[in-house]
N, C-alpha and C positions, 0 to 999 in steps of 0.2 A: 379266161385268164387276162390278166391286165398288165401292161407293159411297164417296168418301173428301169428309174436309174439312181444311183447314188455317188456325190459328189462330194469333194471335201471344200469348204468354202470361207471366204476370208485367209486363203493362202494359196500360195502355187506351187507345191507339192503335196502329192499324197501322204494321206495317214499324218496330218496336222492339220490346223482349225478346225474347223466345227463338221460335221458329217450331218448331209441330210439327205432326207430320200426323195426322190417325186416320182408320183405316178403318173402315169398320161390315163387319156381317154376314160376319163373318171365320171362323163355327165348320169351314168344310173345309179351312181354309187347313193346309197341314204348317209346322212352321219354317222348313225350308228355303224355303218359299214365301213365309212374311213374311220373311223374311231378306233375300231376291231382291226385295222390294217395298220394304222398307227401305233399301237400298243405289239403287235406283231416285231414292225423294224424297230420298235425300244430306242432310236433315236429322240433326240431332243425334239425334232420336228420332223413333220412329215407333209410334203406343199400334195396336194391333188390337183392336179390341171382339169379344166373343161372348157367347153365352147364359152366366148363370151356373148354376155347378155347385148351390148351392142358390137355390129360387125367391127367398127372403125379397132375398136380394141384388138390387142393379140390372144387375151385368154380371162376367162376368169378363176380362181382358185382358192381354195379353203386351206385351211393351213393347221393340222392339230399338232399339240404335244401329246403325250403317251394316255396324258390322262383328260382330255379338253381340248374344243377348239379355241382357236385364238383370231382376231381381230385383224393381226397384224403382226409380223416380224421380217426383220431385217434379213438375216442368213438363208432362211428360203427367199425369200425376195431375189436375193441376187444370184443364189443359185438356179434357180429358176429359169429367170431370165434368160440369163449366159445360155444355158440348154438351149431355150428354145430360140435364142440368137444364133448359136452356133450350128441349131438344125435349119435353119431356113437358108444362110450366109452359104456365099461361094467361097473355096478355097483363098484364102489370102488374107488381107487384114481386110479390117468392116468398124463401120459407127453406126451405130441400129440405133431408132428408137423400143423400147417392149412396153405397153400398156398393161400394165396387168389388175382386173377389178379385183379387190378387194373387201371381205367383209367390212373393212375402216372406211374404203374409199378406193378410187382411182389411181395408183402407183406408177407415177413413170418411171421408165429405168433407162438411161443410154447406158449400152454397150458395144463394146470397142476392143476391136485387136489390131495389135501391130507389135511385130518381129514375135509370135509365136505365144504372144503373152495375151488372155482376154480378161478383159476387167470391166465392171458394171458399177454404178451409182445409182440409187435412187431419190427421191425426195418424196422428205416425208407427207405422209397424206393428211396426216393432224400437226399441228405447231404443238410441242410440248406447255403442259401448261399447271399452275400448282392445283391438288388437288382437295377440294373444296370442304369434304364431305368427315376428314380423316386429318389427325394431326402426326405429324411423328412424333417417337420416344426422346429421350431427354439420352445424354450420352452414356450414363449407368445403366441404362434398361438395354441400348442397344451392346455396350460393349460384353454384358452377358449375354446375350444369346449370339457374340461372334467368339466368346471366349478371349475378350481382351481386357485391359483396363481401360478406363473409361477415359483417363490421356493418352490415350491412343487413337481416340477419335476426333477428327478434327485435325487439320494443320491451316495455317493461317486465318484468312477470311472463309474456309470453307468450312461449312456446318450442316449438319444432316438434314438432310432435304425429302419431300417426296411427291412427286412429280408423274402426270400419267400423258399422255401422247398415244391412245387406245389403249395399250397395255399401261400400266402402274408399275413404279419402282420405290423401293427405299434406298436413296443412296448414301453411303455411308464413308465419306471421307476418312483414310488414315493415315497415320503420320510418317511412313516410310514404309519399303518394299521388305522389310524383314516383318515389322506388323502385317501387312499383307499374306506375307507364304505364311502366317501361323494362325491366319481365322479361320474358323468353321462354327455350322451351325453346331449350337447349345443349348438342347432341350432340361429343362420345360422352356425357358427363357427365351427361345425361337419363336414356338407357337405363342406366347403370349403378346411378344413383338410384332411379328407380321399379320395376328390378327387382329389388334389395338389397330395398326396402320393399314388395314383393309388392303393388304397386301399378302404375294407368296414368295416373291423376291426381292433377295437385297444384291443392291450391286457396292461390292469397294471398291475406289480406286483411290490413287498418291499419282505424285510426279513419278515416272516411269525412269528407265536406266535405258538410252536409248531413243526413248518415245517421249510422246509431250504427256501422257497418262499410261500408267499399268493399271491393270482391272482385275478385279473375279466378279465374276454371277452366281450365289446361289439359289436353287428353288428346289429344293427337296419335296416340298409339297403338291408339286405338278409334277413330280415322274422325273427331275432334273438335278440331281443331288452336286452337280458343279456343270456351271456350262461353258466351254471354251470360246464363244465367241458369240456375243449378245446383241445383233444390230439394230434393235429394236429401244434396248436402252441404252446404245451409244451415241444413237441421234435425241433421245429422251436427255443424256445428261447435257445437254446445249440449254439446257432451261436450269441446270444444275451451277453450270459454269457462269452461267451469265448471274445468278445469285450472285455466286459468287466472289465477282468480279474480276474475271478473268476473263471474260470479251470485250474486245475491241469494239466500236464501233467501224462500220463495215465487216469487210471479208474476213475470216480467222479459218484457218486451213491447222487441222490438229492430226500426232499419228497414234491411234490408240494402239496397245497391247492388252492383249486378256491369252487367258490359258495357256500360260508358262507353267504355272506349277503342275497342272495335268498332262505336261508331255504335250501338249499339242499346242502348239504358240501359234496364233492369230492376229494380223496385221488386218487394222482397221481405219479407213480414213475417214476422218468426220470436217465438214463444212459449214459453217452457220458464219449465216448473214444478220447484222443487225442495223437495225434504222430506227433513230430516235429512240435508242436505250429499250427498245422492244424485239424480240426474234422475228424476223422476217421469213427464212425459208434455213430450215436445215438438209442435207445430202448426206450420204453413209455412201462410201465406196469399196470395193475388195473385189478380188478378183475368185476364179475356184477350180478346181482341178476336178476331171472324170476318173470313176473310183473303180465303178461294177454298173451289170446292166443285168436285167431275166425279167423272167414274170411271176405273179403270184397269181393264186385263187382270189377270185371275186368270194368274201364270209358268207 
């Protein structure tokens, strides 16, 4: 039997943001067997911890969706962490660093508690960057497969983009939080869309009510039919926004929101640094609440 826990993250109450699992003591596990354990918790993700490959690290970890492993994501990232922050730490507040290897890469994380609250950041292991290979759709193709009009896509300088940083996104600018709560995907026009863009998710987001961005994610084709809190392409839209024109040169400190309309509303900080009109380092922060703990069978 294998020791799991599950957390809710990118918020500091339970049963909102995103739910993900981690198992511990994972090193015999084959893929196929997190795969099979993964598809099990039907979560968005599901991190597996192991010994890391060098000591100086805290762990290494594999990370699937229901349906595939992934490279990299945000929300197990910092769920993760927090855990294994919070299992090493004494009573009281703490500033940790967590190394955690990655199939992308090397993932720092500090996490930190004080007054009862723990919160983690990480930086990312790839600089988002445009993606070479793959064009995006024109705003008629995509706003049928979100079920919109096609001036609904786009507000100001921002225009559909698409952008990878390990994982790949379509992002999909609209023009206010009422077009927002009415997209979804729109078959056939979905699949024809995300597979033209060598892609299986699109992210929307508008200026927020509240926040500096509201968002959705969807990936219906990984096992993910909406995801409430995307850390993966919320440090990915910092290559989005800077298109855009909406970074500064230096520091920009932005508050995201995603998964309101699912009932689970998700508080995301995102940080990107910029030098000479180029991304320097982006950070994803959020904090995550303890959900449930047992064990499962080894498949």
């Amino acid at each position: 039997m294998l020791s799991f826990h599950t957390c809710d993250v990118f918020t500091d109450r339970p049963f909102a943001g995103n739910p993900l699992a981690i198992v511990l003591g994972a090193d015999a596990l084959s893929p196929a067997q997190m795969q099979v354990i993964a598809r099990e918790f039907n979560l968005s993700e599901t991190i597996f911890v192991q010994r890391p490959r060098d000591p100086a690290h805290t762990a290494r970890v594999r990370i699937f969706f229901p349906t595939a492993e992934i490279p990299f994501a945000g929300h197990p990232t910092i769920g993760c962490a927090i855990h294994l922050a919070q299992a090493a730490a004494s009573p009281g507040d703490f500033d940790s660093l967590i190394t955690l290897e990655e199939e992308a890469g090397l993932v720092p994380v500090r996490v930190w508690r004080r007054g009862g609250r723990t919160e983690a950041e990480f930086t990312a292991p790839v600089l988002p960057h445009a993606v070479a290979t793959h064009t995006p759709p024109d705003a008629g193709q995509l706003s049928a497969a979100l079920g919109l009009s096609a001036d609904e896509i786009g507000f100001g300088a921002h225009r559909i983009g698409l952008w990878q940083g390990g994982p790949r996104f379509l992002y999909a600018p609209v023009t206010s939080l009422d077009t927002l709560g009415r997209a979804r995907p729109m078959e056939p026009a979905w699949s024809r869309v995300t597979r033209a863009a060598g892609v299986d998710s699109i992210y929307l987001y508008t200026p927020g009510d509240g926040s500096d961005v509201r968002a959705r994610m969807f990936s219906p084709a990984a096992g993910i039919p909406e995801d409430p809190a995307t850390g993966s392409a919320s440090a990915i839209l910092a290559a989005q926004l800077l298109a855009s024109g909406a970074l500064a040169e230096g520091e920009t400190r932005l508050a995201l929101r995603q998964g309101v309309e699912m009932g689970r509303p998700s508080e995301i900080g995102l940080t990107v640094m910029v030098r000479n009109g180029a991304l320097e380092e982006v950070r994803v922060a959020g904090s995550a609440v303890p959900v449930s703990s047992g064990q499962i069978r080894v498949p």
